[in-house]
C-alpha positions in Angstrom: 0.0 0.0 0.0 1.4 3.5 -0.9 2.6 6.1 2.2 0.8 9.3 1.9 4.0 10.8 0.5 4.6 8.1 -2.1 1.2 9.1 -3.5 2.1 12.5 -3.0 5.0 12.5 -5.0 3.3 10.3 -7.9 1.1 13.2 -8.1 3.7 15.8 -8.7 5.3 13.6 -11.4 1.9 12.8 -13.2 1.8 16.9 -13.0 5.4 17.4 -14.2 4.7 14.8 -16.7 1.2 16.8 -18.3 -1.0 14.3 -17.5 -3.0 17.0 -15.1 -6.2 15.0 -14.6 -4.3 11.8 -13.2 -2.6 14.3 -10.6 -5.6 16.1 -9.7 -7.5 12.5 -9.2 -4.7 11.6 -6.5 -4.2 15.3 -5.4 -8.1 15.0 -4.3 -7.9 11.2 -2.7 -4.9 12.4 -0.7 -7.3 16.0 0.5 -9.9 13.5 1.0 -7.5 12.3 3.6 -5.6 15.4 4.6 -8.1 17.9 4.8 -5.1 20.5 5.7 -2.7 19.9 3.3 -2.4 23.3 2.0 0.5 22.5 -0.3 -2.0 20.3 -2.2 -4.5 22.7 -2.0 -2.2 24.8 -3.8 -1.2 21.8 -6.4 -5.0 21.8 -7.0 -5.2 25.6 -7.8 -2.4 24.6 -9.9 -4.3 21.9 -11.8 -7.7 24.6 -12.0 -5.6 27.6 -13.7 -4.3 25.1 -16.2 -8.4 24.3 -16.6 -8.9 27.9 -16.6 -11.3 27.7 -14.1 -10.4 31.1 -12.2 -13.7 30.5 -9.4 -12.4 27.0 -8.4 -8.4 28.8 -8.3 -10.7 31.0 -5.8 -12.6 29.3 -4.2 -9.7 26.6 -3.2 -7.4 29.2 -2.1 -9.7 30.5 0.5 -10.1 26.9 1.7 -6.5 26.7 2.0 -6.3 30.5 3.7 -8.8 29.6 6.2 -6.5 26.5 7.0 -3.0 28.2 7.5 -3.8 32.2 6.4 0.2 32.9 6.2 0.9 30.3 3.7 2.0 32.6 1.0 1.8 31.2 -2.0 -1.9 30.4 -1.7 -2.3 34.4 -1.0 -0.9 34.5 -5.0 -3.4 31.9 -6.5 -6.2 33.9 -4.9 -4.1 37.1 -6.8 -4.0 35.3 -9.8 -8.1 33.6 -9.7 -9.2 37.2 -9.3 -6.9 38.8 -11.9 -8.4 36.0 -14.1 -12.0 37.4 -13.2 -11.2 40.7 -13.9 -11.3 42.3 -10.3 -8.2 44.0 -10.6 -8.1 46.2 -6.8 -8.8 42.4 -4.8 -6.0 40.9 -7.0 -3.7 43.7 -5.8 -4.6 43.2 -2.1 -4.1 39.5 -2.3 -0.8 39.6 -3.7 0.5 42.5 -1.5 -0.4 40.3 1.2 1.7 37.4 -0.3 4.4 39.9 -0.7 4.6 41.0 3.0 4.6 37.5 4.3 7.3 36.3 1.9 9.8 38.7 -0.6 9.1 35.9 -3.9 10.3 37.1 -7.1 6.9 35.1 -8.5 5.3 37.1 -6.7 6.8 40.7 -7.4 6.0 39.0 -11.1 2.7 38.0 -10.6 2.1 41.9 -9.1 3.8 43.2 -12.7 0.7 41.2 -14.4 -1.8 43.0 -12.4 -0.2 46.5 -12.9 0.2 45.1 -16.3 -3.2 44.8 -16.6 -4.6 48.1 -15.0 -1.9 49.9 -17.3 0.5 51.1 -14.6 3.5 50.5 -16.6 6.1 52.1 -14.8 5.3 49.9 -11.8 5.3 47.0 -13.2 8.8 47.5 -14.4 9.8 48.3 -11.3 8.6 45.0 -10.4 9.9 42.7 -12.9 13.6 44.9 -12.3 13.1 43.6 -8.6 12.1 40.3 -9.7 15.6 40.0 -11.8 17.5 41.4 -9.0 16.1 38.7 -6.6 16.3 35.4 -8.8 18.4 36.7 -12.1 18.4 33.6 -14.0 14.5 33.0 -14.5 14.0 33.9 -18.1 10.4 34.5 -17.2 10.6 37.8 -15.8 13.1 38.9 -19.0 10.2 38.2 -21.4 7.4 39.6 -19.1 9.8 42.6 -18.7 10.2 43.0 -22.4 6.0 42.7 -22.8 5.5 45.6 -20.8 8.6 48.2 -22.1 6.7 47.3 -25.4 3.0 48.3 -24.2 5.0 51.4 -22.9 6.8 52.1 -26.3 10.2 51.4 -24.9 10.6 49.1 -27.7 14.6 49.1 -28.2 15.2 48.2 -24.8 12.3 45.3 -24.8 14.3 43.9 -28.1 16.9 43.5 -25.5 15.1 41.8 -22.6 13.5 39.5 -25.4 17.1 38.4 -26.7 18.4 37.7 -23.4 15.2 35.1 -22.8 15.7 33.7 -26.2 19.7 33.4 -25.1 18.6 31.5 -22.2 15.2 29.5 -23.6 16.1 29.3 -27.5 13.7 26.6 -28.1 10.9 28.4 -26.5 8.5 30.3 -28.7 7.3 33.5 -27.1 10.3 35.1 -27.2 10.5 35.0 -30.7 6.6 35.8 -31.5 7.6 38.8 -28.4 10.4 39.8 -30.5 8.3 40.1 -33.6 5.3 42.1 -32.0 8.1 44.9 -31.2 9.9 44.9 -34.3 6.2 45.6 -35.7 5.8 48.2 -33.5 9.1 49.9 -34.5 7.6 49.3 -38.5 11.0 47.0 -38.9 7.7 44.3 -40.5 10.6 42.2 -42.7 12.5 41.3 -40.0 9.1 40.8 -37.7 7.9 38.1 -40.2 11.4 36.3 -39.7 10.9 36.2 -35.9 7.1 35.0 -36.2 8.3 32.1 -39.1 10.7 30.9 -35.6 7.6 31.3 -33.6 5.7 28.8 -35.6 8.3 26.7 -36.5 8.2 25.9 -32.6 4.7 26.3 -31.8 2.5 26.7 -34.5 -0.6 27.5 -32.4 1.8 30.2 -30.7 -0.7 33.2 -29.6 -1.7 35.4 -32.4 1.1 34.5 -34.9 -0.3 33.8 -37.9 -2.8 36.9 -37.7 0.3 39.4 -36.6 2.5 37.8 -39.3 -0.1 38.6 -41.9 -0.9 41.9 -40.4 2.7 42.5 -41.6 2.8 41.1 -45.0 -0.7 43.4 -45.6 0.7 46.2 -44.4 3.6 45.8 -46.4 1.2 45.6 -49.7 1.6 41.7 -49.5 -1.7 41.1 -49.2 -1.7 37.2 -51.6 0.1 36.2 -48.5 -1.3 38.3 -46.0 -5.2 37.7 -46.5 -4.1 33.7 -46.5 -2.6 33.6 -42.9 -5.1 36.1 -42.0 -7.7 33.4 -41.9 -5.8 31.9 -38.8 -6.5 35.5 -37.1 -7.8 34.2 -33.2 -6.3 33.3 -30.7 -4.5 29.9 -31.1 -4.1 30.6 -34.8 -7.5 29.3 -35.1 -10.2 30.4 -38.0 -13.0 33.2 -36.9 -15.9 31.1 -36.3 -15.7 30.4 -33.2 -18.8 28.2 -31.5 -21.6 29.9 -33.3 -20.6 29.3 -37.0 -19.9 25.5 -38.3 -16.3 25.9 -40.2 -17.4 22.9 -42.5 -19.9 25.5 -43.7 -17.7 28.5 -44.8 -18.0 29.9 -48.3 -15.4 29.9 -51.1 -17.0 32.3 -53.5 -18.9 29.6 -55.3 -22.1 30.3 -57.2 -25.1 28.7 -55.4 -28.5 31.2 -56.6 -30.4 28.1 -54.5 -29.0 28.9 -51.2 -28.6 30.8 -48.1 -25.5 32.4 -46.7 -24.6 34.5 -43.8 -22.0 37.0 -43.7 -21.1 37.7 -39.9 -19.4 40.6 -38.1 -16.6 39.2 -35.5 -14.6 42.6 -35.0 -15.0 45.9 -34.7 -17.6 48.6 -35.9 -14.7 50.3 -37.9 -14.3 46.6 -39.4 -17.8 46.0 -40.5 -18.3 49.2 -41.9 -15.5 48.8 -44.4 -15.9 45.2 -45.5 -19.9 45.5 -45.8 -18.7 47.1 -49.3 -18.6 43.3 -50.1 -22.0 42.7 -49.6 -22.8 43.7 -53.3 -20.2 40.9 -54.7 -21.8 38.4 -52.6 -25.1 38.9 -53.7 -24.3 38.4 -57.5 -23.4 34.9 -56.7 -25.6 33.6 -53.8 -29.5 33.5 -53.5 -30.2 35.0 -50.4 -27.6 37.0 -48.2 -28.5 37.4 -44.5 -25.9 40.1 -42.6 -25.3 39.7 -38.9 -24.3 43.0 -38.0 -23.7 44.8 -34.9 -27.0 46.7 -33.8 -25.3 50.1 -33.8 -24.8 49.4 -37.3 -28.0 47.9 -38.4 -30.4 50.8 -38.8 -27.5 52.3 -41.2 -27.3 49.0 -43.0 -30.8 48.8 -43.7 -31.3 51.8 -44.7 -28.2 51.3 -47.3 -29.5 48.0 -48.4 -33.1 47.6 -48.2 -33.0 44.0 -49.4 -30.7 42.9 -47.1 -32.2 40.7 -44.2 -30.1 41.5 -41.4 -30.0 40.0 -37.8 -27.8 40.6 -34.7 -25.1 38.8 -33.2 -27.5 37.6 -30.2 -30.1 36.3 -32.9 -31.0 32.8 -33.1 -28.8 31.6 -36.7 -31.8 31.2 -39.2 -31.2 28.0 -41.3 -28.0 28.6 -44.0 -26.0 26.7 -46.3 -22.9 29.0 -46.2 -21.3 31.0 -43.5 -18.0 33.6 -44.3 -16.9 36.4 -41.8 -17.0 40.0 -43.2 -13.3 40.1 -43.1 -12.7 37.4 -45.4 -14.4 38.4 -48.0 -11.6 40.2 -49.4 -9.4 36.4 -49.3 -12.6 35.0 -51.2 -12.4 37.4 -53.4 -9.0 37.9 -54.2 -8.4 41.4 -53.4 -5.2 43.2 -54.6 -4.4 46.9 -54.2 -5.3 48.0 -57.6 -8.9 45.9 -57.5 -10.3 46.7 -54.2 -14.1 47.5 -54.9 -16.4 50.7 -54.0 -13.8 53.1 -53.1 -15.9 56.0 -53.7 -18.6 56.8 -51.0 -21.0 53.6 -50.7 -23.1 55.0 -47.9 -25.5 57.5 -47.7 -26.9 59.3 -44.5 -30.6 59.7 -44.3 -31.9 62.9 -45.2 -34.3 63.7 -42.2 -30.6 63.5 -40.3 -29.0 65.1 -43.0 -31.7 68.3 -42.5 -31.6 68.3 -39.2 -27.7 69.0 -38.8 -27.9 71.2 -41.5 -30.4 73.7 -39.6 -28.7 72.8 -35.8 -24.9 73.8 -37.4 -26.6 77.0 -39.8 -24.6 78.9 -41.8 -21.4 81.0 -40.2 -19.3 81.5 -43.3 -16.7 78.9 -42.2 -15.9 75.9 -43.5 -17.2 73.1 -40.7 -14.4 71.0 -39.3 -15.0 67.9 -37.3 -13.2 65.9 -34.4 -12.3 62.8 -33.3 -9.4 62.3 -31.0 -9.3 59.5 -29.3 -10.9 56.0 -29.5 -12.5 53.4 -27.4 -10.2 53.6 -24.3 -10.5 50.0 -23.4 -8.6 48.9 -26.7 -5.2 47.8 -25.8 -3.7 50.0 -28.2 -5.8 53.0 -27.4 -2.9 55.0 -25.8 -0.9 54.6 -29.2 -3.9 55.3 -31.8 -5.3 58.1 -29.8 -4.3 61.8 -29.2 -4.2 64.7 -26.5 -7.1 67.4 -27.9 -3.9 69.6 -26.5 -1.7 68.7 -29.4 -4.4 69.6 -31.6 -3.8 73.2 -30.4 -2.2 74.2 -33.5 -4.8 73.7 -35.7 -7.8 74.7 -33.4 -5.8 78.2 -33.7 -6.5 78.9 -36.7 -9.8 81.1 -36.9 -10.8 80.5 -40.4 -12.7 77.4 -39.1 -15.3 76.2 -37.2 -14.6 73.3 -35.0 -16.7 70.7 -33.8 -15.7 68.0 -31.5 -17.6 64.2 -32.2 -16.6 62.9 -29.4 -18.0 61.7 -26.1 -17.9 61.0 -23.3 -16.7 63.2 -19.3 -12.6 62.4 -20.5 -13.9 64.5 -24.2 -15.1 67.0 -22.0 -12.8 67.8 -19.5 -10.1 68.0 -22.1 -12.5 70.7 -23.9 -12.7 72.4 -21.2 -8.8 72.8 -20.9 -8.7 74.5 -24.3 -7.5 78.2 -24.1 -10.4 80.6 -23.9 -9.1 81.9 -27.4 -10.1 78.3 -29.0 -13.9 77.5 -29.8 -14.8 73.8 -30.2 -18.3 73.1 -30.0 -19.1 69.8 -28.3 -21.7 67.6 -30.5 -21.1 64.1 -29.3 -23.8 63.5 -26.6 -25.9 64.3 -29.2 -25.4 61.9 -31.7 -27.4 58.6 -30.5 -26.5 56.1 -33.0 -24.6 56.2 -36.6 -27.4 57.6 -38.7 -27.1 60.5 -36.8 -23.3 60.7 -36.9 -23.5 60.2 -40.6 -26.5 62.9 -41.1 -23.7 65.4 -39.1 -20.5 64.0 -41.3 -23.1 65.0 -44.4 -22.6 68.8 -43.2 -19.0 69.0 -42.4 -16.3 70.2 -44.4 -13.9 68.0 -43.2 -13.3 65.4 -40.6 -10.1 65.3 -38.9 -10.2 61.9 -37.0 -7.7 59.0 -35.2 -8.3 55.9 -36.7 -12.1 54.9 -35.1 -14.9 53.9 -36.7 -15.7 57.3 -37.5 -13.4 57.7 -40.0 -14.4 54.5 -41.8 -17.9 55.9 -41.7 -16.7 59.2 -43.5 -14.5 57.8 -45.8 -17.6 55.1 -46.4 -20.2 58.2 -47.2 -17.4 59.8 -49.2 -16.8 62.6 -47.1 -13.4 64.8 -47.1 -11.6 62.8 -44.0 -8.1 63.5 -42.5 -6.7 60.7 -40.5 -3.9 60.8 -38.0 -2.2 57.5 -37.6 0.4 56.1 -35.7 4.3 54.8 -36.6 3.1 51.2 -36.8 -0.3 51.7 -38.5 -3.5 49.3 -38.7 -2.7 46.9 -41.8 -5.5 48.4 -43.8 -3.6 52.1 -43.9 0.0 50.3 -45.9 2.9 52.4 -46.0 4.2 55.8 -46.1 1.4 57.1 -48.9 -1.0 59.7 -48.2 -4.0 58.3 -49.5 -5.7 55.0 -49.3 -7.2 52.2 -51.8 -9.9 51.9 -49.7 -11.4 55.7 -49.1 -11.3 57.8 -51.9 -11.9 60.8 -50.3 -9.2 60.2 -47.0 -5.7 62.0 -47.0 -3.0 60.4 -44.0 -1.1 62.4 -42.0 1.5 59.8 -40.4 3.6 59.9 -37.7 7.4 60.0 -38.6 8.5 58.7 -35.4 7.4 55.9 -33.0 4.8 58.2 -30.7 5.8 61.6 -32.5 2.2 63.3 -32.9 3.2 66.6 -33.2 5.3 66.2 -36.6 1.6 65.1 -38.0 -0.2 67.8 -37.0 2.1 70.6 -37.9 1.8 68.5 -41.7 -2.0 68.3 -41.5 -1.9 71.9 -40.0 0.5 73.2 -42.9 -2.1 71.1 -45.3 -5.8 72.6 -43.4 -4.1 76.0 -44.5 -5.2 75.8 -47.6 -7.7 73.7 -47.6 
């Protein structure tokens, strides 16, 4: 008959070994006898994050806790469960509390996740530098270090903290695929592509590689090889549809005027907007189209095409032959730079909303200028994309304009309130209740000078005059150093020249609005 520990450490080798549901089997027979084993409690919580089960990580730590409350390392799982379920302030608590029982570098690196993850950058650093300083040869806390110098734009030194963990882990993947998201952010794509190719030649399900890889080739112009590896574009390198769609289903392009398909949103409203342009392509070879659209999007869609049956993402899935995301249309139908279809304006606002702006702006004389600085602040890359109204400055001097600012929102209006008293911005963007209004109000403006939102692809989709400021490393859709677009007709980019330098874009578009 086995000893307690003999089981035990059968356990920890069925763990080492991957086979995590024959160790949690004997890690439970041997709490069934040991009630207080708190070091298998903590095996367990082991076993449930590698289940990603984040309430059973919780809810075993706090049996553990009640059981010995100064057995640190169960004061981390609790961190780590409620980092997992999003409560960020309790995760903190939990692993400061680890922390002041015991000085772990795990822990000061588990506490750079959470910072990580509430965006307090420089903290987190300081963290993962304390974490090196205690144990110096963990590769871990070299990659995590170069994750968050990246986020922060730092991207020279995180090439450095990612070669060091590929020095000391050269078989592992994420240091190369880590690697290769910086050297995109520095626009260095060539060499990126090289360090994804290592990436997958390890672990081809390596997080996001195939989609970032082909985000480089498109925004290199690639787009034969980009569109193809864009396919793989979720998590896992796995194709967009997810649990709702069946892949066996997904369209090809074929010709089938007896049957049903339905093209499906699965990104953003900026994303739908642009690829619904398909929707007219589609139709000349299937019977009946049905769109699932986002409902913000839908009143603007039907009005645009009044054929079109349209449903919602939280719509029971009417019965289909054929399924294909929006954003691979373009693969099915072959789209190259010179053939990309409807770039001219192939929206139109409705003209009640289109009267109704018009008599709310009047008539002042000035050309009408509108705003949109910043983006959806929960997108990872919102702090890149988006822009201080204060660097905008120089252009909201100049007097032969009116301005009007589209955006939302107490952060849009605190920062308008900052403005100099010489600079008028009216504020329009509690006003606007869904996209037909915004589009009735693009109808009326001039111009639009806009970050790269959903906005813009609604301008440049209704064919109105639209600026767009963009970042060093652009979206894929925006290519390369040209100031106009295949997509939009009527856009003009203003880029930055320099990883995170906004002003040397707006004293361009500036110089540009001059004479406009």
């Amino acid at each position: 008959m086995e000893t307690a520990q003999e089981k035990f450490d059968k356990a920890v080798a069925l763990h080492q070994a991957g086979k995590i549901g024959d160790a949690a089997a004997l890690y439970r027979d041997i709490l069934i006898a040991d009630p207080n084993n708190v070091m298998v409690i903590h095996l367990l919580c082991l076993v449930a994050m590698q289940f990603d089960n984040a309430q059973m990580v919780l809810d075993l730590s706090e049996q553990g806790l009640r059981v010995e409350p100064r057995f640190a390392v169960l004061h981390q799982d609790k961190a780590t469960a409620l980092r997992r379920m999003g409560l960020k302030e309790k995760a903190m608590e939990a692993i400061d509390t680890a922390l002041r029982l015991e000085k772990s570098a795990d822990f000061y690196d588990t506490r750079s996740s959470i910072l990580r993850d509430m965006r307090r950058y420089p903290e987190a650093v300081t963290c993962l530098e304390t974490a090196i300083r205690i144990e110096t040869g963990n590769p871990k806390y070299y990659n995590n270090l170069g994750i968050v110098l990246g986020r922060m734009g730092r991207n020279e030194e995180a090439i450095c903290y990612f070669d060091a963990f590929i020095t000391m882990r050269p078989n592992a993947s994420e240091g190369y695929n880590n690697k290769a998201n910086v050297l995109k952010a520095l626009a260095r794509y060539k060499e990126a592509i090289v360090f994804y190719d290592k990436a997958l030649a390890i672990d081809p399900n390596i997080f996001m590689g195939k989609a970032n890889k082909a985000i480089s080739h498109l925004v290199l112009g690639e787009w034969e090889a980009g569109w193809e590896n864009f396919e793989d574009r979720k998590p896992g390198n796995k194709p967009p549809e997810g649990n709702r769609f069946d892949a066996g289903k997904r369209w090809q392009g074929q010709t089938d005027k007896a049957a049903t398909i339905i093209i499906y949103n699965e990104q953003g409203l900026g994303d739908s907007i642009q690829f619904v342009r398909y929707i007219a392509q589609v139709q000349e070879r299937v019977g009946r189209v049905i769109l699932q659209i986002q409902p913000a999007l839908k009143k603007l869609v039907n009005l645009n095409w009044p054929g079109l049956e349209t449903i919602s993402p939280e719509d029971e899935l009417p019965a289909h032959n054929y399924q294909c995301p929006l954003m691979s249309l373009p693969y099915v139908f072959k789209t190259r730079i010179d053939n990309v279809p409807v770039a001219a304006g192939y929206m139109k606002a409705p003209d009640a909303s289109i009267a109704e702006w018009k008599e709310k702006l009047g008539n002042t004389g000035k050309k009408k200028i509108g705003l949109v600085w910043a983006g959806n602040p929960d997108h990872l890359n919102d702090h890149i994309r988006s822009i201080s109204l204060k660097l905008l400055e120089p252009i909201l001097s100049l007097d032969q304009f009116d301005f009007y600012s589209l955006q939302k929102g107490d952060a849009a209006a605190a920062q308008l309130a900052e403005l100099p008293k010489t600079i008028t911005v009216q504020s329009l963007g509690n006003q606007l209740n869904d996209f037909t209004d915004t589009a009735g109000l693009l109808m009326n403006l001039d111009l639009l000078i806009c970050v790269d939102t959903s906005v813009l692809h609604l301008a440049g989709a209704l064919g109105v005059p639209a600026w767009g400021l963009f970042q060093y490393d652009p979206d894929w859709r925006w290519l390369l150093e040209r100031s106009d677009t295949p997509w939009y007709d009527s856009m003009r980019l203003f880029r930055q020249k320099s990883y995170g330098n906004w002003p040397n874009a707006v004293k361009e578009l500036r110089a540009a609005l001059k004479s406009f």
